[in-house]
N, C-alpha and C positions, 0 to 999 in steps of 0.2 A: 529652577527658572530664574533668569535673571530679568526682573523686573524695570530696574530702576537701571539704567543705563548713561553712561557717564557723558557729561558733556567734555567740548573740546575745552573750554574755559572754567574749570572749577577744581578743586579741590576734594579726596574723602581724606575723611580727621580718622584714623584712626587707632583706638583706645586700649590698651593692657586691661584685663580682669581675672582675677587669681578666683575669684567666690561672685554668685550669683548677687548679692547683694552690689559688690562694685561693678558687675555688667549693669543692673539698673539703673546706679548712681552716674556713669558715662555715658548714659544715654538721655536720661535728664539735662546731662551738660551739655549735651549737643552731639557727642560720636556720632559719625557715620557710621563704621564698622568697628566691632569689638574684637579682638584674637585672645581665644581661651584655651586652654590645654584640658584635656580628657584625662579618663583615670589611665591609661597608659601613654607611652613614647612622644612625650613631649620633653623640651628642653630647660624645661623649671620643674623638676622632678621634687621639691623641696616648696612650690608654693599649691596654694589652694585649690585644686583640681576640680575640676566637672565630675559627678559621676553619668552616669550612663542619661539616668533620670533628669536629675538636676539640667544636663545638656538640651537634653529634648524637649526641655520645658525654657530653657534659653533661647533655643533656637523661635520657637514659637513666637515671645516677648518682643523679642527682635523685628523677626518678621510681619507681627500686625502695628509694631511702628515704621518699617520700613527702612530698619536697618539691616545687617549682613551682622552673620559670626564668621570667623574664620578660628580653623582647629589647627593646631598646632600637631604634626606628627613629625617632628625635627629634629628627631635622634636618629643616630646611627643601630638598623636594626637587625639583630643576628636572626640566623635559619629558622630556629624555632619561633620568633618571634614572630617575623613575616609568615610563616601560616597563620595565625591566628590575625592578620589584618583584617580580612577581608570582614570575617564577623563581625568586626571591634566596629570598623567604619561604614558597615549599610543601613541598621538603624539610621544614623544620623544624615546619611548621603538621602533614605528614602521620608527624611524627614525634611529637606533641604537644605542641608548645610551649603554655604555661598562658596568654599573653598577649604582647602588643605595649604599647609606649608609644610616643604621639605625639604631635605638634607639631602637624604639618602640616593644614589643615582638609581637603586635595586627600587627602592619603595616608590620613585618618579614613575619608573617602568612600570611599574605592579600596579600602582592606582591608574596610571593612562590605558593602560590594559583591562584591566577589572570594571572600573567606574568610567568611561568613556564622558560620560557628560560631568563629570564633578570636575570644576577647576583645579588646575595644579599653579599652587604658588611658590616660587623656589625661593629655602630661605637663605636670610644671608649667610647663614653658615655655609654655603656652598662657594662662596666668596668668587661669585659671579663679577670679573673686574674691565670686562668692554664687552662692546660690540660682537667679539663673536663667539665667547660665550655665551651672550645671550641671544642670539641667532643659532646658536646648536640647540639651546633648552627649546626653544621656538618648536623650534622644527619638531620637538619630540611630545607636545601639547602642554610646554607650560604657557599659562595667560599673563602673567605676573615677573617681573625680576625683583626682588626683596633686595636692593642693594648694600654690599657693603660700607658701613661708617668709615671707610678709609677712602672714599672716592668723592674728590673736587666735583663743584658742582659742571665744570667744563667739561668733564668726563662724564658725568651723568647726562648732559646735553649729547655728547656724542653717539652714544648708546641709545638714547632715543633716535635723534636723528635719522643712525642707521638702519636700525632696525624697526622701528615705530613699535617699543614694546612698551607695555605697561610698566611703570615704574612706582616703585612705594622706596621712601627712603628714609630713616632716622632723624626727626627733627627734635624730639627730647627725653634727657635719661642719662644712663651712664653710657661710658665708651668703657670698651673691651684694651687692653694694650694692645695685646695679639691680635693679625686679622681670626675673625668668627671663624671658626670650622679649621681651624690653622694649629690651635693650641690642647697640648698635649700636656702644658706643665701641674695641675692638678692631678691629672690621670698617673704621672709619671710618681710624681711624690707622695700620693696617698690613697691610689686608688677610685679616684671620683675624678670622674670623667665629664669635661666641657659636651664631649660630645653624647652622651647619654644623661645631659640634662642635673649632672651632679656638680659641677665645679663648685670647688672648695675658695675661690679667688685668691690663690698665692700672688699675686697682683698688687693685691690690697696690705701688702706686710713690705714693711721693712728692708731696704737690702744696702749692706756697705758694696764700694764701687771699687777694683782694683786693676791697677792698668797691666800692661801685658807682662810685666816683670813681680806680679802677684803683692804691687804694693801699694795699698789704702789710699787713695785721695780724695775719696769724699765717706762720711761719718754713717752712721745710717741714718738714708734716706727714704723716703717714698716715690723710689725714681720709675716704677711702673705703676705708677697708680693714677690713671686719667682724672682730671676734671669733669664735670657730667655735661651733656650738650644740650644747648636753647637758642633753635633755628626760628624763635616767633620772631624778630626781625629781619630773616632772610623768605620771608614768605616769595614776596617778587621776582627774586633769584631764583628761587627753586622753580616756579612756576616758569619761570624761560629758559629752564635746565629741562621742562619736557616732564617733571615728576608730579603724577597724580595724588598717590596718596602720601601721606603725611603721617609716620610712626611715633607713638607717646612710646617709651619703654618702661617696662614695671609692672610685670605680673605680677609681682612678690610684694607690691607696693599698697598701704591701706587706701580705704576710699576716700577718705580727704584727699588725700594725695592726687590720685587719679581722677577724680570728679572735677578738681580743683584745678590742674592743669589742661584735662578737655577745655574745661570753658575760658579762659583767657584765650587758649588757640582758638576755638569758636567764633570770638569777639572780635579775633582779629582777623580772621580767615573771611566771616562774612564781612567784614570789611573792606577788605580787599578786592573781596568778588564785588564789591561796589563798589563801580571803576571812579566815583569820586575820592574815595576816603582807598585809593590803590595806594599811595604815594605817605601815609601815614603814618608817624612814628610811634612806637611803644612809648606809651607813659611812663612815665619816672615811678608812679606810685604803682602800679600795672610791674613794672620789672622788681620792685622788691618786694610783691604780695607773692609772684610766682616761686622766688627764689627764700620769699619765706616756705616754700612750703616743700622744703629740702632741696640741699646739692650739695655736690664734694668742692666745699672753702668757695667758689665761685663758678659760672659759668662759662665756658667756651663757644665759640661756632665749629669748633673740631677741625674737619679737613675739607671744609667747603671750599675754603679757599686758600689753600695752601698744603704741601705736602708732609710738615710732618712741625715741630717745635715744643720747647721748653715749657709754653704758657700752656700747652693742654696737661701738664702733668702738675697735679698736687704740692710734689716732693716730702707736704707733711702728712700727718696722719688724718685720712680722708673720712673725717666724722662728717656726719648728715644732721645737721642743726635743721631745727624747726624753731622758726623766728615770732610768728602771727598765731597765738594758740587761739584767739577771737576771730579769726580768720577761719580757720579749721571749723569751730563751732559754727561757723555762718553758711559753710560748705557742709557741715552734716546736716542740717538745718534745710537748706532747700536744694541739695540733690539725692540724701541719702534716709533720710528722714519722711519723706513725702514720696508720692507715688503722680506722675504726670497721668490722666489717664484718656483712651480714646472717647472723644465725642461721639454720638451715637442721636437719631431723630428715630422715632416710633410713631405706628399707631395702630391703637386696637381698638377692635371693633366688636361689642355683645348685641347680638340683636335674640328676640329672644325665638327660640325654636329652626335658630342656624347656629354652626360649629363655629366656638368664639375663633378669630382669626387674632395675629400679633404680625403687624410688620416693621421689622428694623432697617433702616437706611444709614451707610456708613462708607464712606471712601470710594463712590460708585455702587457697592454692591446693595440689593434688596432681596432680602430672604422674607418669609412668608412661615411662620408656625400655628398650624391647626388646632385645637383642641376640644374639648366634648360640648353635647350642645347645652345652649344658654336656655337654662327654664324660665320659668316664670316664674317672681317672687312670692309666698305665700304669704309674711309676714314683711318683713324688711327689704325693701331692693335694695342694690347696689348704689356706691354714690359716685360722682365723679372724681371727688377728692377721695376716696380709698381706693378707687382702680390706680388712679393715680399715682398715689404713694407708695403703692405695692409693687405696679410694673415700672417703676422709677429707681429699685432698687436693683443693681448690680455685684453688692457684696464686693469678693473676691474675685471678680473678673476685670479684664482689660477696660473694662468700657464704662464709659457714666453719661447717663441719658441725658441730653441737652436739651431737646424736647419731646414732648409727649400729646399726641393727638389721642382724644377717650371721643367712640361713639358710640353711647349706651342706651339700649331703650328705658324708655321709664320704669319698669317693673322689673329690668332683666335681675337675674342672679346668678352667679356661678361659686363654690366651695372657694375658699381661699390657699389651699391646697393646688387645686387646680390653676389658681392664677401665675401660681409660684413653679407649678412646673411648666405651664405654658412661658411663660419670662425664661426660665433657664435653659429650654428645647429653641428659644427662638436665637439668645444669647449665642450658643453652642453652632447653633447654624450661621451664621453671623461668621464666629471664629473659624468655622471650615470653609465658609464660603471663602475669606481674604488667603488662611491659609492653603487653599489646594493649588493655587498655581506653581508653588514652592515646589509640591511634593514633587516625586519621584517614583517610578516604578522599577520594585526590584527584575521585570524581565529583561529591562535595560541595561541591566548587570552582566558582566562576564566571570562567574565563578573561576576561582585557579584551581589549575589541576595541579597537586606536587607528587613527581612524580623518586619515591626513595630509590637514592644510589646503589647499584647495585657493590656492596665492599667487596663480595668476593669476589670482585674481576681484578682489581688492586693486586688480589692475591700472588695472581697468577699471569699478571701483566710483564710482557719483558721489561726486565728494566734498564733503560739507557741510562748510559752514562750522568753522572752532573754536570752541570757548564758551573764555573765560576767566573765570577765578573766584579769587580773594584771600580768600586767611583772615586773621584782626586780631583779633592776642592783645590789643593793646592799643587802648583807646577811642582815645583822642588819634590812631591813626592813620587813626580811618575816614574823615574830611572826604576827605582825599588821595585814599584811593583810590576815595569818590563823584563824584571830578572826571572819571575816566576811561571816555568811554564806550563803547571795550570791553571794560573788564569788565562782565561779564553777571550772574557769581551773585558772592556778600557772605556767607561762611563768618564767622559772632559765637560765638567763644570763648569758651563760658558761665564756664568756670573760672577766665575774668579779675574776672568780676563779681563783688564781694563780698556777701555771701549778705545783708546786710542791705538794702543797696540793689539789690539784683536785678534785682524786677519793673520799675521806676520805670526806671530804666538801659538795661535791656535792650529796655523799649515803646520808649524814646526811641530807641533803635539804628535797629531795627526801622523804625520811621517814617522814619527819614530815609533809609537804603536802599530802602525801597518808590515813598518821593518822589523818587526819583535813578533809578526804572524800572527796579531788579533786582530777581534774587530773592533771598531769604533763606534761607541754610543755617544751623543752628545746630550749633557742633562739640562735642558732648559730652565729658567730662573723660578723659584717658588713661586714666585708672585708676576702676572704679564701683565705690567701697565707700559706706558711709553717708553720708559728707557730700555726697557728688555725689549720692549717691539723695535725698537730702533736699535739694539745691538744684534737681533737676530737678523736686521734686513745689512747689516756691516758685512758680515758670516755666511747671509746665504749663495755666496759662489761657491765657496767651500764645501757645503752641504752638496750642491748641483754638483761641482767638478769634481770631489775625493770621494773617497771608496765609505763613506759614513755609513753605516748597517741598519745603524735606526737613531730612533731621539726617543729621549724620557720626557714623558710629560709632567705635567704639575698642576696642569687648572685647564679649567672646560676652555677657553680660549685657546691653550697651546692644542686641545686636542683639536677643535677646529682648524686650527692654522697649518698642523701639521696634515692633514687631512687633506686640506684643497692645495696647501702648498708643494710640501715633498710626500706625494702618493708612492714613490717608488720606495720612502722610507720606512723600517718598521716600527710602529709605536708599542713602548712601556710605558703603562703607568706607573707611578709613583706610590708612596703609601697614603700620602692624604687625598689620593681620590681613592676612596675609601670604598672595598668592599668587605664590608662584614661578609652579607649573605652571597650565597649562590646566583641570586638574581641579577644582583651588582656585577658580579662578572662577566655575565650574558649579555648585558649590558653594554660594558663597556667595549665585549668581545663584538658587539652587534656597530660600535661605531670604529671598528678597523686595529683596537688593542689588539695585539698579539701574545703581548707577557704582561702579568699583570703585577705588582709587587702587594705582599698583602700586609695591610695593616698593621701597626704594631702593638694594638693594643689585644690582641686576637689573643686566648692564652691556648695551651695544649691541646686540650680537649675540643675547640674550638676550630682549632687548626684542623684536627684530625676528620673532623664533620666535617668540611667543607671541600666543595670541589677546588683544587690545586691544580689541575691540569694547564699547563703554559703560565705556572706561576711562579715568581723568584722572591725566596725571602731573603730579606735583610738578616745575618747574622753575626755579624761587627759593625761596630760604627756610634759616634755619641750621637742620639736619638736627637732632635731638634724639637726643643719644649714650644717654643713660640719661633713665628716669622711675623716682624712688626715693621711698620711704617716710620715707627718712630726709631731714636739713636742714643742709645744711651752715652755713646761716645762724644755725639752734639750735645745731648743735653745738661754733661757733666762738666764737658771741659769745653767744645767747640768744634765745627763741624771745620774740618783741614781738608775732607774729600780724596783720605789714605783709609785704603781699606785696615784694617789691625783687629784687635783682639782685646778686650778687657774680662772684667769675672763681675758676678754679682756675689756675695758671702752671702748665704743666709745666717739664722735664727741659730742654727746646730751647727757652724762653719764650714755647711758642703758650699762650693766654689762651682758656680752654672757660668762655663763659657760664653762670651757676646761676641759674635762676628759680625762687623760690618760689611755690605758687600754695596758699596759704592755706582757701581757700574749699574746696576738696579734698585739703589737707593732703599735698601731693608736693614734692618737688626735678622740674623737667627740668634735665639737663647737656645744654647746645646743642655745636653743632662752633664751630673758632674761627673757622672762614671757612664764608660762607653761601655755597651752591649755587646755580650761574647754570649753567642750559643754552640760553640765548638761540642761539645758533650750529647748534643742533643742532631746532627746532624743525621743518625741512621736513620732512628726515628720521626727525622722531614722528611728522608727519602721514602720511609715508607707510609706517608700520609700523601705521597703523589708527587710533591715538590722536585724538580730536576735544575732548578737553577738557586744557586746561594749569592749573596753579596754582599760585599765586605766594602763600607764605608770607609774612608780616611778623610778626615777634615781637621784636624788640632795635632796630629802628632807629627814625629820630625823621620827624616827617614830611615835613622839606625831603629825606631817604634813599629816602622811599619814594615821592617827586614825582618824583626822579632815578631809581630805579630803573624806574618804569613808562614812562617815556617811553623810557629806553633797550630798555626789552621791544617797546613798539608800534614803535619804527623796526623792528627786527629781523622782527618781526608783520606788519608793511607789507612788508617786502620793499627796505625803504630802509636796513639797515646791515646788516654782512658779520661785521663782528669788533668786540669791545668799545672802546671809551673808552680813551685812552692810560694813563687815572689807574684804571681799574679791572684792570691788571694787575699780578697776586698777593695781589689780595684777593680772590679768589673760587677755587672748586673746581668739578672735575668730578665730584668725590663717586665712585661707582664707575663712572660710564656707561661710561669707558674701560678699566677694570682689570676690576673685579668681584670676587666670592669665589670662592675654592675650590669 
């Protein structure tokens, strides 16, 4: 039950906590709501978790001050996982947890389905970037859009606007390079996975910078390593952007930290909300007590207001200095060290030959605790000063008596035993009476039913043919792969096309894939903010008038867009709309997907469990570690607004390609070796899979006349194992390892 209900005019602050100790210490400082992770699938898999207990004893503390938790379930969660939700999360739901964050489009569907009354918050990892992706999540019972730190605050105004949805947005902490939920480069390089709450930050290291001719002009640098962001001067802004709540980041972060940044936001939020002091600037000594209390070299306002630059990036080595260790002590001192506690008014009454009564008054409520009856003293009565002392004491509970009414008769007596349970039965009533509005009843629940695939119909299923399909980032490579006739479907990379020459470019595509007897998919851009929405509204007669078969999506907005716009088209998703599980397909399959691409962090085993039915995997193509806002090609040398190519070196001299793609204003960071699962193709066929696809984006076209012919021998049934010259230049990406 949602108690506390938001006004139009205010702000909630809320707080990061890794360990119950800093949920208490942020709530002393002032948090509204704290977001904590449980002992499973959350996305700080490496900080201070809840257990089960711990949780339910949070949630509590929370609620008799009258704040909110919110749980973190924001990883991407495979088959067997997702059975065991439903357990993980009723405790807590039938305890009142105020909300969930998530990822998963499978675990969106599962909790809205199961848990009907538990809020669904979507997190930014789902890199929710307008209006109408957050008008689909809408529609499907999120309450909440968790927006992404890459979105100006004039796009967050829009979003509201149109949609009138709740918004919470990042106003201090680190920044991600990669959009959230976009980045694959941990998972690629070592197995720990951003999206299962492992990333290892390859981010945060070092990389020399080489231009497209693979020659050094910048030393190593820190050229993906963000500055940390501090929106406490853009309060104003944000508040006429439409955004309610207000994100600290740093679950991983101690309680100084946390405590310590709650409250300066606090200080200046209720100031704010006090329309005299709206117009107030942060103190000179206020901005270096906060920024004593860590950031990377300095502070930014990120992408509030502007789309991408040089100043949000480090370049050096992004150590986290703590400047005010007196400062810290003053912050352990009265948020973490001391305990705030509830007020509380009493009064008990001994009269002698009636049942002593105890009644507590607290927050509106009045409970009433009975207990045995009052004799009459033989020797000593009672006094007022020892009823007093005794039913004044609280211990370890929430509460500490503020005052205390004693009606005693003169001779009454009662055991001291008895007084002490009477206090603790009244106390206890007291804490049930504030908490039951919270709770929950598990009959309000919809258990899932899962129902096992039946493999042996796989067995004995006919099996159709494969379709193969090539996507081409690049013009120049399409001739090559028109020569091949099997490939079937011609995936055109709108966001290669430059917005001036478009329409002209992309008919000519168009045509000549139609004259070569395929079909045409058009792949829509990674990322749909304005320039992609305005290069698709150039394109859409083309879409209307040519023979287009469908469009690949990329983000909950394109699936929208393509939904009410071209119904007559067929939608693919992509692999970062992300189905691990079974559900996630249903899913997607429920909002008009047709073919679904699956993930590439999926490995064999994983593959082979999962429903594949109308699914296409990727098996060429260099994987894309990151798709970023920012440029390394602006930020190194200067933004010219030519699409091109440069490399970042790591630590061990592997070479991560950077494409600029202009026309939609992104960085991709590719892997350094492209994925070949040539070898392993019977064995997709025979996990269900009927559609394969083979990416081109960096090679030239005598690469990709070589590549396709080495695919059809394999495809024929006429080669076993690669080319003597293509070994160690290619990967198995995860199919053999996989994540966590």
């Amino acid at each position: 039950m949602d108690k506390f209900n938001r006004s139009n005019d205010t702000f909630e602050l809320l707080a990061p906590a890794g360990s119950f100790e800093i949920l208490r210490a942020v709530i002393e400082a002032g948090a509204d709501a704290v977001y904590v992770g449980g002992s499973r699938f959350g996305a700080r898999a490496y900080a201070g978790n809840f257990s089960q207990e711990e949780l339910l004893e949070a949630l509590d503390y929370a609620h008799l001050r009258g704040r909110k938790i919110y749980l973190t379930v924001n990883t991407l969660l495979k088959n067997e996982e997702l059975s065991e939700l439903y357990d993980y999360l009723l405790p807590f739901y039938e305890r009142g947890l105020d909300a969930v964050l998530v990822q998963d489009f499978g675990v969106l569907s599962f909790i809205h389905r199961c848990f009907p009354l538990l809020p669904i918050h979507t997190s930014t990892q789902m890199t929710v970037m307008g209006p109408e992706g957050a008008s689909l999540l809408q529609e499907l019972g999120v309450s909440r859009i968790v927006l992404p730190r890459e979105l100006s605050l004039s796009e967050m105004k829009e979003i509201r606007d149109k949609t009138g949805a709740e918004l919470e947005a990042f106003v201090h902490g680190a920044l991600c390079y990669c959009y959230s939920g976009q980045c694959l480069f941990s998972s690629m390089l070592g197995g720990r996975s951003g999206n299962r709450g492992r990333c290892a930050q390859p981010c945060r290291l070092p990389y020399q910078v080489l231009d497209e001719g693979h020659k050094k002009y910048r030393e190593n640098s820190y050229v993906l390593s963000m500055r940390d962001l501090c929106g406490l001067s853009d309060l104003k802004q944000l508040h006429e952007a439409g955004v309610y709540s207000l994100k600290i980041e740093g679950r991983m972060k101690q309680a100084p930290y946390a405590a310590g940044v709650v409250s300066f936001y606090r200080k200046y939020i209720d100031g704010f909300l006090d329309e005299k002091d709206r117009d107030a600037e942060i103190s000179v000594a206020d901005q270096k007590a906060v920024k004593s209390l860590g950031c990377r070299l300095d502070f930014t306002d990120g992408y509030y207001y502007k789309q991408n630059g040089k100043d949000m990036i480090t370049f050096e080595k992004p150590g986290y200095e703590k400047t005010q260790p007196q400062l810290e002590q003053q912050l352990l001192e009265r948020y973490v060290n001391r305990q705030e506690k509830i007020k509380v008014t009493g009064k008990i009454s001994l009269c002698v030959g009636r049942a002593v009564s105890f009644e507590v008054f607290c927050q509106g409520e009045k409970v009433c605790a009975l207990g045995q009856d009052v004799s009459e003293a033989k020797n000593r009565p009672l006094t007022q000063e020892e009823v007093r002392t005794r039913m004044s004491k609280t211990g370890d509970t929430s509460f500490v008596m503020e005052q205390l009414q004693v009606v005693l008769d003169e001779k009454a007596f009662l055991p001291n035993g008895a007084l002490n349970q009477l206090r603790r039965e009244a106390l206890q009533l007291l804490s049930d009476a504030l908490l039951s509005p919270y709770h929950r009843r598990r009959e309000d629940t919809n258990p899932p039913v899962f129902a096992k695939p039946d493999r042996s119909l796989r067995e004995h299923e006919e099996k159709t043919s494969c379709r193969v399909s090539c996507l081409v980032e690049e013009r120049k490579l399409l001739p090559e792969v028109l020569k091949f006739a099997f490939v079937k479907d011609v995936y055109l990379e709108i966001a290669s096309y430059q917005t001036k020459t478009a329409v002209p470019s992309l008919r000519q595509d168009i045509d000549a894939v139609l004259k070569a007897g395929k079909r045409v998919f058009l792949a829509l851009p990674r990322i749909f903010r304005h320039p992609a929405r305005e290069l698709l509204d150039r394109i859409e007669p083309l879409i209307q008038e040519m023979e287009i078969s469908g469009l690949l999506v990329r983000s909950y907005e394109e699936l929208q867009v393509v939904k009410e716009q071209f119904p007559a088209c067929v939608i693919v998703t992509d692999h970062n709309l992300y189905t691990y599980n079974d559900q996630a397909v249903r899913a997607f399959g429920e909002q008009g997907a047709a073919r679904i691409t699956l993930p590439l962090e999926l490995n064999r085993r994983e593959i082979m469990g999962r429903c594949n039915e109308d699914s296409e995997m990727i098996v060429y193509g260099f994987e894309p570690l990151m798709t970023s806002a920012q440029c390394v090609h602006a930020n190194t040398k200067a933004c010219d607004h030519t699409p091109g190519v440069c490399y970042l070196k790591d630590r061990y001299q592997a070479q991560f390609p950077v494409k600029n793609f202009c026309s939609s204003c992104c960085n991709v960071v590719y892997n350094s070796l492209p994925l070949a699962l040539f070898p392993a193709l019977r064995e997709l066929e025979d996990a269900g899979i009927r559609s394969f696809r083979l990416d081109f984006t960096l090679e030239t076209p005598s690469q990709v006349r070589k590549i396709l012919k080495t695919f059809e021998e394999f495809y024929r049934g006429n080669r076993k194992n690669y080319p003597e010259e293509w070994q160690n230049h290619y990967t198995n990406g995860h199919y053999k390892r996989g994540v966590e």
